[in-house]
ZAMARGU-4260 file (C-alpha; in steps of 0.2 Angstrom, whole numbers, plus 5000, padded with zeros to 4 digits):
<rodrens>
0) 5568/5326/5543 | 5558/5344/5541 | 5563/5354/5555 | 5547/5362/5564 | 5550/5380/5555
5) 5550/5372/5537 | 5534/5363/5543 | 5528/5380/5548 | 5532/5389/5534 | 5526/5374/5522
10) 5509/5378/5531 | 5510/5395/5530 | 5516/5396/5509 | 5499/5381/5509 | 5489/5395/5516
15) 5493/5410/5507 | 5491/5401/5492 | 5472/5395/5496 | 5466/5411/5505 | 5473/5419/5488
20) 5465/5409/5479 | 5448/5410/5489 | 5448/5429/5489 | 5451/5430/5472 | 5436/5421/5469
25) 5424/5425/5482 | 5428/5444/5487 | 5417/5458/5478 | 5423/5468/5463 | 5421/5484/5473
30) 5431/5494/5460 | 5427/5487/5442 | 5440/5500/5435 | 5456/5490/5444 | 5460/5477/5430
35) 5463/5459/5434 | 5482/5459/5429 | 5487/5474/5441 | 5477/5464/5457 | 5488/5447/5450
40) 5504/5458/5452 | 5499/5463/5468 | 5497/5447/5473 | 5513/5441/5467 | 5523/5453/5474
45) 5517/5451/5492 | 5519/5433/5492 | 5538/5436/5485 | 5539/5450/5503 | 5531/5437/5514
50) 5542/5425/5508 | 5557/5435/5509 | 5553/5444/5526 | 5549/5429/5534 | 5531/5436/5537
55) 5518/5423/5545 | 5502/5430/5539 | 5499/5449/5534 | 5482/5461/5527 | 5482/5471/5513
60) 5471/5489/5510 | 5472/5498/5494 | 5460/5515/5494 | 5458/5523/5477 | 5447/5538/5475
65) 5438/5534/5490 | 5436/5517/5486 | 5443/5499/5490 | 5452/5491/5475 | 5462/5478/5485
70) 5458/5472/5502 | 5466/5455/5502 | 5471/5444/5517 | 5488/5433/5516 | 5497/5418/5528
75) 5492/5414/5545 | 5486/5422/5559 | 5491/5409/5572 | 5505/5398/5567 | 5502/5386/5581
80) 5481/5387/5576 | 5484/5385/5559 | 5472/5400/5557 | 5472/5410/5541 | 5473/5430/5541
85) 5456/5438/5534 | 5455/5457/5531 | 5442/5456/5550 | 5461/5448/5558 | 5464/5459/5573
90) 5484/5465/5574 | 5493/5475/5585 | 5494/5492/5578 | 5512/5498/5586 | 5513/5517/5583
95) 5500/5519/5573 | 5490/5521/5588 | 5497/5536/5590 | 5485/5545/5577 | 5470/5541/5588
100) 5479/5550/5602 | 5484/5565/5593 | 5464/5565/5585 | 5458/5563/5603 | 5470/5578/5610
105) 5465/5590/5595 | 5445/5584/5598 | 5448/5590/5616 | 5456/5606/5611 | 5439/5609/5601
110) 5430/5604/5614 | 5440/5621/5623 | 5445/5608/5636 | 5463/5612/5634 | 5474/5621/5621
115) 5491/5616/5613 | 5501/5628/5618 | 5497/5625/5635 | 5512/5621/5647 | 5509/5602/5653
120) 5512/5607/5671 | 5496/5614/5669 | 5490/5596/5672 | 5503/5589/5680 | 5506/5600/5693
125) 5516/5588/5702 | 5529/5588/5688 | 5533/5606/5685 | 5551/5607/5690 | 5556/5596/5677
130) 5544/5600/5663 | 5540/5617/5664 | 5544/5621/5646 | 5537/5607/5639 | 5519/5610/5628
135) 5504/5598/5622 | 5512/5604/5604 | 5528/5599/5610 | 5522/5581/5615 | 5510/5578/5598
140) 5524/5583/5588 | 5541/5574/5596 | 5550/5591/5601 | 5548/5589/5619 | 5567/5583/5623
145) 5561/5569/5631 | 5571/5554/5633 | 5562/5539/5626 | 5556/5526/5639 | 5556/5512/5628
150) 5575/5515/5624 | 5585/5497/5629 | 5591/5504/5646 | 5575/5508/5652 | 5564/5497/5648
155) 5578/5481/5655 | 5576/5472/5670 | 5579/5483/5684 | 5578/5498/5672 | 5566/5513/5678
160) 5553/5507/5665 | 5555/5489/5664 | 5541/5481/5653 | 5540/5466/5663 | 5535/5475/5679
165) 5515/5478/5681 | 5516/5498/5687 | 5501/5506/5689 | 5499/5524/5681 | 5504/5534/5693
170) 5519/5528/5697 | 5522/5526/5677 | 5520/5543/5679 | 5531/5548/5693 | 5545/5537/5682
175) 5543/5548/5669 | 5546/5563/5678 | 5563/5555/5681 | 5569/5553/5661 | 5582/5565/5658
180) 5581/5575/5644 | 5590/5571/5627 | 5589/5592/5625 | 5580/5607/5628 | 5561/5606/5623
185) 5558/5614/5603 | 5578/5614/5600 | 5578/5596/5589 | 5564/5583/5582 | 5568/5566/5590
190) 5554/5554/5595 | 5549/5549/5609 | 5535/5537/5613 | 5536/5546/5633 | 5526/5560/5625
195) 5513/5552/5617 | 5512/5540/5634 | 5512/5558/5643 | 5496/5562/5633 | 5486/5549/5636
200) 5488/5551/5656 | 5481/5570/5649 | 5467/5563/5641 | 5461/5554/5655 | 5465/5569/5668
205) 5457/5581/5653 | 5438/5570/5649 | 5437/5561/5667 | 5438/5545/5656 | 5453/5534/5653
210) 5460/5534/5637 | 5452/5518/5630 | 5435/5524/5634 | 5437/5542/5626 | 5443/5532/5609
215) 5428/5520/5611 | 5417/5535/5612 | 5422/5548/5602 | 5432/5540/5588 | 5427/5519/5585
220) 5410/5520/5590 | 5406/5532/5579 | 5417/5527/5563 | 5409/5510/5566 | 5425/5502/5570
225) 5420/5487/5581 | 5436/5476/5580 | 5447/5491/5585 | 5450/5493/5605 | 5464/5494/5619
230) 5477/5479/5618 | 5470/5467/5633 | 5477/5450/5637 | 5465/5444/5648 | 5449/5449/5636
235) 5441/5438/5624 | 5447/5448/5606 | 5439/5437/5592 | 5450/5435/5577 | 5464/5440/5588
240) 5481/5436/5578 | 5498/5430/5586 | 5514/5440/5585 | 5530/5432/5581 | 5549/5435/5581
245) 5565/5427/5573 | 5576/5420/5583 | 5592/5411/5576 | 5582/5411/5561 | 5567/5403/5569
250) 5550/5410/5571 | 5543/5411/5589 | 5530/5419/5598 | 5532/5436/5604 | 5538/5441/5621
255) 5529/5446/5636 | 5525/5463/5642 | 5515/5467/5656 | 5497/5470/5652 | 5497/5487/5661
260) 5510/5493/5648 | 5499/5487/5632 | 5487/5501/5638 | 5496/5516/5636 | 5492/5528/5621
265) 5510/5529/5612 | 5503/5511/5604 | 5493/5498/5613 | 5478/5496/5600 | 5471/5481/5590
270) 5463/5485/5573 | 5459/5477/5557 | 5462/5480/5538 | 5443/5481/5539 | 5443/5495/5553
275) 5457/5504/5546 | 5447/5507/5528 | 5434/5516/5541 | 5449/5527/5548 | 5455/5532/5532
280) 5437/5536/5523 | 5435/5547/5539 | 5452/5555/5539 | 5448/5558/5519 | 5433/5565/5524
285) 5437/5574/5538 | 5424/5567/5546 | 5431/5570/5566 | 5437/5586/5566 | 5437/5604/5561
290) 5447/5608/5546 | 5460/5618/5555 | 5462/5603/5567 | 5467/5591/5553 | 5478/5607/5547
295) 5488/5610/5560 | 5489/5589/5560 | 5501/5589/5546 | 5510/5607/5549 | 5527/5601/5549
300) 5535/5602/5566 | 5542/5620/5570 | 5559/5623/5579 | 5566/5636/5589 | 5579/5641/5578
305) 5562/5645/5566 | 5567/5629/5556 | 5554/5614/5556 | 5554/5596/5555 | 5545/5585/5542
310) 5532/5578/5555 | 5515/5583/5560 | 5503/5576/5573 | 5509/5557/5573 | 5513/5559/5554
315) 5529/5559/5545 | 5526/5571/5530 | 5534/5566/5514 | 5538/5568/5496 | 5539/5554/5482
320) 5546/5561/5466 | 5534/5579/5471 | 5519/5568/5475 | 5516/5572/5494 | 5515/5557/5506
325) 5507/5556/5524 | 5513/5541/5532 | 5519/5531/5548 | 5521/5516/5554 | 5521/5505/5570
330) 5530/5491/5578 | 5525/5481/5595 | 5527/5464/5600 | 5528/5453/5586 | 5518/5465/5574
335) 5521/5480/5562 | 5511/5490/5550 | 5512/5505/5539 | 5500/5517/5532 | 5504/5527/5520
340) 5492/5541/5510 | 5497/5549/5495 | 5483/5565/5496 | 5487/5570/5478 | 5483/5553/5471
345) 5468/5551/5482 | 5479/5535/5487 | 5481/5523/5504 | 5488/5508/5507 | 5487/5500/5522
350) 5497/5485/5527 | 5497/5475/5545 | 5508/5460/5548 | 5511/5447/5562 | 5529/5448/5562
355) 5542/5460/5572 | 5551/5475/5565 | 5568/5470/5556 | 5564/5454/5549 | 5548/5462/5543
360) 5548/5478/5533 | 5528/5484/5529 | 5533/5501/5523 | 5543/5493/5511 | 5527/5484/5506
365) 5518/5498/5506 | 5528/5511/5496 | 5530/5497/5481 | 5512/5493/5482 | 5506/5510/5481
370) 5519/5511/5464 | 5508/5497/5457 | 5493/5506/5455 | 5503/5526/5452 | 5519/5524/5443
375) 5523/5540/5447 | 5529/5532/5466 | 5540/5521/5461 | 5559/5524/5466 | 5574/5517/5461
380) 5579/5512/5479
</rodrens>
């Protein structure tokens, strides 16, 4: 007798295996050039990862000279549903998220509403004993010495930011203000979603909107990207997909966190392999900010001791056999992602999948993808 995780992954193989088949025939040839073959391998390869990671249902994006080759659609997006993944599935972005943020600070900085070398007591008065040294740089780029408030002992029952308790924002604030510090602010890299939490309460305090407004109206409104918003349980998110998690080898369904959590700005968005083509053409382009801006984005993290750190604004800045790399990733209840862009092979691949970090490994996915089309990329790892 089948067990209910064979049966469910019976259902998911049948459904990668037709919606492969169905986008293969029905999806435009929006890049002529990419060669039947080199899309088969692609296909083939993913279906070996979701096999091997376990992976319920996951969105595919390759960008080639500022243009789609591959936008392909894999599994399910709700086991329970039965509901396949297409590339308009909404997916929890994780940390990803954290690019929006740094794009709104730097459009506010443009805007003269505030400058990155500004001291954050500045704007949280309230705070200033502890975080007198502490600068917007220091937050975009992971150099503040903040602890982590998503760290196991925090974020526990009974911890001082326990997910499963609804705080409101000041008095996620005020906890905050209690993290220790893991060193003194510029001295080491180490990241720290508190910053990029810190930064949206600054962005709210900065505009006299909250954070998922400002996004709304300065950055997805404009880009066109409808299906990308602030994580909501309660609203009605069409083509919302599930997150899962493995445990003793089975998949279930994600764990609760309380909604007011999902809406800070270290990683509380829903977007889509659609949406995400928008956010690269844009970042491509340069489309939202000034070119200094999107400079000073991927300028390596300085350190006190005049060293730096290979991490910009919410970018890990990379190398693959000399080709540079711009990347990051994400991870948040039940879902992960990666995007990775290769600026000096006018390459990006986007991946998005419905299945927790660990099990699942999209960066994986998206290095040997991105190998498939420039062979250059490929490592021996």
């Amino acid at each position: 007798m089948k067990t209910h995780s064979e049966r469910a992954w019976r259902s998911i193989i049948l459904a990668f295996t037709i919606l492969a088949l169905t986008f293969a025939v029905s999806a435009p040839r929006i890049c002529r050039a990419q060669s039947q073959s080199a899309a088969d391998e692609v296909d083939s390869y993913v279906a070996t990862q979701l096999h091997s990671q376990r992976i319920p249902g996951l969105a595919l994006v390759v960008i080639r000279d500022g243009r789609v080759v591959k936008s392909q659609a894999y599994g399910l997006g709700n086991i329970e549903l039965q509901v396949p993944v297409t590339p308009d599935t909404d997916f929890q972005l994780g940390s990803i998220g954290k690019q929006f943020t740094a794009t709104a600070i730097l459009m506010l900085a443009e805007d003269g509403k505030l400058s990155l070398d500004d001291k954050i007591t500045r704007y949280f008065p309230s705070a200033a004993r502890k975080w007198k040294g502490i600068s917007v740089r220091q937050l975009l780029n992971h150099t503040s010495g903040l602890a982590d408030y998503t760290d196991d002992k925090y974020i526990a029952p009974g911890g001082l930011t326990p997910l499963h308790e609804e705080l409101s924002d000041g008095e996620i604030l005020r906890r905050f203000t209690t993290l220790p510090f893991d060193f003194r602010p510029g001295e080491k890299w180490s990241y720290s979603n508190t910053g990029y939490a810190i930064l949206g309460f600054l962005i709210a305090r900065v505009s006299g909107q909250s954070y998922g407004d400002f996004l709304r109206a300065r950055i997805f409104k404009p880009l066109g990207m409808s299906a990308t918003r602030v994580i909501s349980e309660s609203d009605i998110v069409p083509n919302r997909a599930a997150g899962y998690i493995l445990e003793k080898n089975e998949i279930k369904n994600q764990r609760w966190v309380s909604p007011h959590w999902n809406t800070l700005a270290d990683g509380a968005l829903y977007s889509t392999a659609a949406d995400m083509t928008k956010w690269d053409a844009a970042i491509t382009a340069r489309a939202l900010l000034k070119g200094e801006s999107y400079a000073q984005m991927w300028t390596p993290a300085p350190l006190n001791d005049g060293k730096n750190y290979p991490y910009g604004f919410a970018w890990d800045l990379l190398e693959v056999n000399g080709h540079r790399l711009q990347e990051h990733g994400g991870a948040w209840q039940g879902f992960t992602a990666h995007y990775a862009r290769y600026p000096d092979d006018h390459l990006s691949v986007i991946v998005l999948t419905n299945l927790e970090s660990g099990p699942s490994n999209p960066e994986k996915i998206a290095h040997e993808v991105a190998a498939l089309y420039v062979s250059a990329l490929k490592t021996t790892n």
